[in-house]
C-alpha positions, 0 to 999 in steps of 0.5 A: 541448509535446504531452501525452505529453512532458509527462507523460514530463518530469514522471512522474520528478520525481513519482515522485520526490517521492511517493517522498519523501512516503511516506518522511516519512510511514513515518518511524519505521515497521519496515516496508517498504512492500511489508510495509505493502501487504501487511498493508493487502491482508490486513486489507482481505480478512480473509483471502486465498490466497498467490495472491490476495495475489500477484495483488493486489501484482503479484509472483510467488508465490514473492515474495509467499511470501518476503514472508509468510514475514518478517510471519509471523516478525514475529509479524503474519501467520499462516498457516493450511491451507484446511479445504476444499483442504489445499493452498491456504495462506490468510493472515490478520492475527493480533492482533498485526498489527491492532494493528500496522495500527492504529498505522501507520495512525494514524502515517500520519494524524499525518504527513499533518497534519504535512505539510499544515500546511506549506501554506495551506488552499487549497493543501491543498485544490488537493492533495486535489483533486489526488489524487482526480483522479490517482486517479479517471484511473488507477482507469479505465486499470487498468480499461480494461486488465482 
């Protein structure tokens, strides 16, 4: 079977099951996962414009806008006019939000062991191993498209 029938027979049945993945880990957390990309970007930058936010979640300002509105009205996002262009809007994480950031992260660690002690040591390895090579492949396609 040539390569791209087999990445188009197995990409589904990946999405799949790292769809189910990510629900196992942010089992119990009030987040989408859009809102926790959101917020993992935000606190990654310390703080950005609505633009660079939407740039960086591939959607429209307007959605990224939507979605910062609803963190905003949680309580983990703030907004604040620039000092030096009054109409750009830059967006940071309040305290609240760190805090929040800290206990899916640590949530998400708690998952993972859950999840890896299910397989062998070797399996988990192959795993590891596994997404660091998808990983490393996929980082030099996004570049080779930039």
């Amino acid at each position: 079977m040539q390569r791209i029938e087999r990445i188009a027979r197995l990409y589904p049945h990946l999405l799949s099951d790292m769809s189910r993945l990510r629900s196992a880990l942010h089992e119990g957390i009030d987040l989408s996962f859009s809102q926790y990309k959101t917020l993992l970007i935000v606190a990654d930058r310390g703080e950005c414009s609505l633009g660079d936010l939407g740039r960086e979640l591939e959607v429209a300002m307007s959605s990224a806008s939507q979605m910062v509105e609803r963190l905003v009205g949680q309580g983990l996002l703030a907004r604040e006019q620039d000092a030096a262009n009054r109409r750009q809007v830059n967006i940071r994480l309040t305290d609240h939000g760190r805090q929040q950031i800290e206990q899916l992260q640590q949530a998400t660690l708690s998952g993972y062991r859950r999840l890896l002690a299910q397989l062998s040591d070797g399996e988990q390895e192959a795993l590891v191993q596994a997404f660091e090579t998808i990983a490393r492949i996929l980082g030099k396609l996004k570049e080779s498209e930039a």
